[in-house]
N, C-alpha and C positions, 0 to 999 in steps of 0.2 A: 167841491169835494171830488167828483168824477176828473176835473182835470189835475188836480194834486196825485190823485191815483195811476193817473196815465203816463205822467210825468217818472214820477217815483218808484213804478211798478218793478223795475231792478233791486230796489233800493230794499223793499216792501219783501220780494220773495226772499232775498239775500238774508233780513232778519228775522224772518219767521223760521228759516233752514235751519242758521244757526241756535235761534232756541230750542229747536225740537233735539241738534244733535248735544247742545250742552246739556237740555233733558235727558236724555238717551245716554251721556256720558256720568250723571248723577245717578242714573238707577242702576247703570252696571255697575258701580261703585261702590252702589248698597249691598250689590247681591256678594263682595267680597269683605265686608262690613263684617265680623263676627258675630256683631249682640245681633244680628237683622235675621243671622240662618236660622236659627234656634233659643226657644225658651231660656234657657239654662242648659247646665252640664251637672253629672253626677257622676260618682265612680271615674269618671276622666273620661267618660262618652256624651255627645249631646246628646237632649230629649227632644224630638222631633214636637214639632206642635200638633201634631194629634196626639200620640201621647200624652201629651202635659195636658190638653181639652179633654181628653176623654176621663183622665185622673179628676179633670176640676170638674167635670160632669159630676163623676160618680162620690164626689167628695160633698158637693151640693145634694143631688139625690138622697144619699144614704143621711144626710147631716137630721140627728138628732132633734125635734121639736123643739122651740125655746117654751120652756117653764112658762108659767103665766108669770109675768112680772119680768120676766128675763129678755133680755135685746136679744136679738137673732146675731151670729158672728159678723164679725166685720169684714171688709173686702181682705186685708191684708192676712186676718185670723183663716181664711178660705184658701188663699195662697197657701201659707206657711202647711194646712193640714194637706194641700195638695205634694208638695215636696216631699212631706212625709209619707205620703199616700206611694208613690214615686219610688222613694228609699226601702218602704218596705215591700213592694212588689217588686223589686231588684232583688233584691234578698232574701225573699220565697222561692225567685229564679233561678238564686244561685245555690239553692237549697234544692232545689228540683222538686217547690211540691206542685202535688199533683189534683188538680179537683174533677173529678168526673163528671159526664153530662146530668146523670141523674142528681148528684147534688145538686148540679146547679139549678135543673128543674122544681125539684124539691124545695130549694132556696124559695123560687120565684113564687111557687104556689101559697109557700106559712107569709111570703109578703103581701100576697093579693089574695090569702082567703078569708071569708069573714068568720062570723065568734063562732059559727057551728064548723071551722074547719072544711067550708067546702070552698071548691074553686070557683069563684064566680062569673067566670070566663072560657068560650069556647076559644079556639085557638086562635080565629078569626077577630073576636072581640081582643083577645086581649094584643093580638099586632094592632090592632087598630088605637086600645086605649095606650098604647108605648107613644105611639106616633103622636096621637092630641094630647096627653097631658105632659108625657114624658119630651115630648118634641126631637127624636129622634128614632130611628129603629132600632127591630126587636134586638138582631145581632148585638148593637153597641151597646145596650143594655145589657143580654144577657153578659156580657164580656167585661161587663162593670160589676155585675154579681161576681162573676169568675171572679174575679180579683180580690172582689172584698172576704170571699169565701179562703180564698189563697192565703190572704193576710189573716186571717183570722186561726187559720191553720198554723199559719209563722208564728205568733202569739202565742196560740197553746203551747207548741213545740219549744220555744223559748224560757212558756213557762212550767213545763216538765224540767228543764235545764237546770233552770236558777231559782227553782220553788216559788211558792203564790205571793210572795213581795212584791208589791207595789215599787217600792224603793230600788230593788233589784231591776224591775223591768224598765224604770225610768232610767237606771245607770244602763242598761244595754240600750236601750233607744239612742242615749244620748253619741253611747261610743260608735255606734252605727251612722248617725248624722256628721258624725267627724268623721269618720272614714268614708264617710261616699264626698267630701269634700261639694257643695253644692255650691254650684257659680252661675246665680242666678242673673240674666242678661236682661239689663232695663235699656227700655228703647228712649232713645234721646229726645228731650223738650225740644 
């Protein structure tokens, strides 16, 4: 084996060179690859993948109990409410609303206080319980409250607009998903 090696040792660096540079020439290839930059596109801007994570974060978070007897949503059902999640925080932004530190405090405490309304967390405790249950920090958290509190402000405000119709608020959602047009980028099998 050592003298096949000694022999071929040209032979041996020559083609380990060229794998690494025809490597090296496949991954810069990826990086001008469209689907490879970004999640998807909305409004005609891509969404960065922290954006689109931090949407599917606070989309899973916030996601409603399932019933007793009821499946929890599915991978795709988590998707689609994150686009959504996505379209309507573009469009609280382009609405300019605004949610204040104190609500969003507010928010966090009727989340995490128990049936006597008290907070059951010093400030300490509760960075600490963000990080172990929640498995990230407090900022991205609170900035996922932000949001959802944003959207929910967009909601009312929509439904001030076009009165307490269910039917109405499904037709504006709908016109809204059309016009952010969403080009959602699947990475290749």
């Amino acid at each position: 084996m050592l003298k096949f090696l000694r022999k071929n040792t040209k032979s041996i660096v020559w083609a380990v060179v060229i794998a690494f540079v025809a490597w090296g020439g496949y991954a810069v290839s990826l990086q001008f690859d469209q689907s490879t930059r970004a999640p998807g596109r909305i409004f005609g801007k891509e969404v960065s993948f922290r954006e689109y994570l931090l949407a599917n974060r606070a989309v899973q978070i916030f996601q409603p109990r399932p019933e007793e007897g009821k499946e929890p949503p599915t991978a795709d059902e988590i998707e689609a409410q994150t686009w959504q999640f996505l379209i309507l925080s573009h469009e609280a932004s382009q609405r300019k609303i605004q949610v204040l530190d104190d609500e969003t405090r507010d928010e966090i405490a009727r989340l995490l206080s128990d049936k006597e309304g008290n907070m059951p967390f010093t400030h300490d405790q509760y960075a600490q319980w963000v990080r172990n249950t929640l498995r990230e920090e407090p900022p991205e958290f609170e900035s996922q409250v932000r949001e959802q509190i944003r959207i929910r402000k967009l909601i009312e405000e929509v439904r001030k607009e076009l009165g307490p119709s269910e039917e109405d608020l499904k037709k504006w959602m709908l016109e809204l998903a059309t016009r952010a047009k969403i080009q959602v980028h699947r990475p290749r099998s």
